[in-house]
N, C-alpha and C positions, 0 to 999 in steps of 0.2 A: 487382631481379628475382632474382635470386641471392641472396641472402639468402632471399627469399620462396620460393623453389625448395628452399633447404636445410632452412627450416622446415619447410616441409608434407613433406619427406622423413624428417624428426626424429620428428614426431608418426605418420606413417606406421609409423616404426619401432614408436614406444610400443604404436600401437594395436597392432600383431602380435604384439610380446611381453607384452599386457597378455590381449589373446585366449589366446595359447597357455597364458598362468600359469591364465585361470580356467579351463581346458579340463581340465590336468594337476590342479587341484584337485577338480575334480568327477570327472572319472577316479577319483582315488584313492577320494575321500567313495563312490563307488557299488560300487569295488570293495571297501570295506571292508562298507557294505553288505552287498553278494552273499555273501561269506565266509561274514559273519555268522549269516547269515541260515539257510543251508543247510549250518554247519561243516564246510564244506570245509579241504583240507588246509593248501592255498598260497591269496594270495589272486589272484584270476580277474585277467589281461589288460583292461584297461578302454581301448574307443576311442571315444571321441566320433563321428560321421559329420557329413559336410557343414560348411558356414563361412558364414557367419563362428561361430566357436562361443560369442564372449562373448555376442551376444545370446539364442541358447539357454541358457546359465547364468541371465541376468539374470532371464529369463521362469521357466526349471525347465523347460520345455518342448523336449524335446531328439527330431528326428526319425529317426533310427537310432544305434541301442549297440551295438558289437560286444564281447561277452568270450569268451573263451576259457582253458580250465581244461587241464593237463597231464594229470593225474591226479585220479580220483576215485571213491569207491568207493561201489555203492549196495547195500547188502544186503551179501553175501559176495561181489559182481558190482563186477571193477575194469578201469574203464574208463577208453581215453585220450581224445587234443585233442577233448573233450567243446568245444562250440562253439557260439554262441548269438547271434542277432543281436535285439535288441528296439525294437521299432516303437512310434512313440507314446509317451513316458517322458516321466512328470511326475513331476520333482525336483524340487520349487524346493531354491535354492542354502541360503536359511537352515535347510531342513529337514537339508539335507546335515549341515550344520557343528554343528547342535545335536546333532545323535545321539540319542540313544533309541530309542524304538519305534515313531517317526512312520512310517508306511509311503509305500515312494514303487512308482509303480506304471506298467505298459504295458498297451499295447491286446492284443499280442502280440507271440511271438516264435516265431523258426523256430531248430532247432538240428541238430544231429547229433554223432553217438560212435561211437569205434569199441571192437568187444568182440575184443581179440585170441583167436586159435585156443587160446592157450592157457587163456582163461579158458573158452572152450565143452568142452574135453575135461573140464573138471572134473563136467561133466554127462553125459559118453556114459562108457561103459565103461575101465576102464584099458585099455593096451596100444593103441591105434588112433593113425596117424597121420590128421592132418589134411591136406586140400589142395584148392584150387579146381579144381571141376568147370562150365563155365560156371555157370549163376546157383545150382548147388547147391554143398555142402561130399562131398567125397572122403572116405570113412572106407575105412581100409585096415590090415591086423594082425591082432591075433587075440585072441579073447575067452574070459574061462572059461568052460563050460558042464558045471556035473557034475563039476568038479576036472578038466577038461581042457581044455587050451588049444586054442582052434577054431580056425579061418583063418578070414576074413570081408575082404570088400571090398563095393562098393557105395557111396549117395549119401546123404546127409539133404539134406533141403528146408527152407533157413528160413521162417518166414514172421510176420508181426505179430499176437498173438491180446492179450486183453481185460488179461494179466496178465505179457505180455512179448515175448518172442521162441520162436516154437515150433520143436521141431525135428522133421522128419516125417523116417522111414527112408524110400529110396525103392531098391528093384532090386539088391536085398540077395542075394549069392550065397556060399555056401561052399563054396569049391572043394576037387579032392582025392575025389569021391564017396562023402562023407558021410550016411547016411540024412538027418540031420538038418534039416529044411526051414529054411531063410533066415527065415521068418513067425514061427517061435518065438524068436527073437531080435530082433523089429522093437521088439516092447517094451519092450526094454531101450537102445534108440540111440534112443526118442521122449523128448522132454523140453521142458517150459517151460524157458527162464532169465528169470527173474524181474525188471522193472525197471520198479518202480510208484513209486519215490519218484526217480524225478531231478530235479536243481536245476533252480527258475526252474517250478517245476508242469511240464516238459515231461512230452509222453505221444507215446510211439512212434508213428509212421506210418508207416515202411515200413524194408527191410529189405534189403541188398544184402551179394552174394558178391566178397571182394576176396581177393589173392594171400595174406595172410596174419590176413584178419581180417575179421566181420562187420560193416557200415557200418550203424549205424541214422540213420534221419534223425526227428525231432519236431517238434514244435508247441504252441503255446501261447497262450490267447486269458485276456484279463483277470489278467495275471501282478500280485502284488503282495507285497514281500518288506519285509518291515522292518529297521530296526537291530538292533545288539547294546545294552548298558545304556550 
């Protein structure tokens, strides 16, 4: 009986590390993938979801991917822990291994990124500090108007449009009794930032004010990425 105990704890063992090895291989194969696919910088975080995982390798049938990217830049627009989780993934494993440009694909995915303060001042005026105002962004400093440096304080408004993230002035004052009206200056603190190519097809849905950074979250329906050569 004891023998028989220590066997099936043997094979026990094997299956776990025979699961974990095809897990950590398919990890890499999808994260070399994703790299590839969208030439990102580093290659993406790759986690398998749920267990047993060998028989999700064996089938290519994997029911949530979690990756996750440090850094990455879309346009002139650089963004961090860009973050993605994919539902539905058909791998199969030999597509992995052979490489090329067999495409492997999800039903969707959900993700989110964050756009640091400092990457949105590259769109408002020089001279403005940024800071959370609940769900709006704080712009406070002072801008040129006419070779002269103005005071300005007030809020932008983000919000999700067709082409990215939009920035609306809102309750814009310049103190000091300046003729100058706040309105002639709205123009100039409104702006798209632009974010039509992120990895994995995502497409922005919504839009959040954090202490030091804009939080976009997306989405993604019929995602399918292929290899590199």
């Amino acid at each position: 009986m004891r023998k028989l105990v220590i066997s099936l704890a043997v094979v026990a063992l094997l299956l776990v590390a025979a699961d974990r090895v095809a897990a950590a291989v398919a990890e890499g194969k999808i994260s070399d993938r994703v790299a590839a696919s969208y030439q990102l910088p580093a290659k993406p975080q790759v986690t398998i979801r749920g267990f047993p995982f060998l028989t999700q390798v064996v089938t290519g049938d994997y029911r949530e991917i979690d990756l996750s990217v440090g850094r990455v830049s879309v346009g002139s627009i650089r963004l961090t822990q860009l973050r993605a989780r994919l539902y539905g993934v058909r791998a199969p494993l030999g597509r992995l291994l052979r490489g090329g440009t067999a495409t492997v694909t999800a039903n969707r995915a959900a993700g989110s990124a964050v756009i640091p303060y400092s990457e949105l001042s590259g769109w408002l005026p020089h001279g403005l500090r940024l800071s959370r105002a609940g769900r709006d962004v704080r712009v406070a400093g002072s801008v040129r108007v006419l070779g002269t440096r103005v005071p300005l304080s007030g809020t932008v408004a983000p919000s999700v449009t067709g082409g990215g993230i939009k920035v609306t002035p809102r309750n814009l004052t310049v103190p000091g009794g300046l003729a100058l009206p706040a309105g002639a200056l709205a123009g100039r603190l409104g702006a798209v930032i632009p974010l039509t190519n992120l990895p994995l097809h995502l497409q922005i849905a919504s839009v959040a004010v954090t202490a030091s950074a804009l939080r976009a979250g997306a989405s993604a329906r019929d995602v399918q990425f292929a290899g590199g050569s």
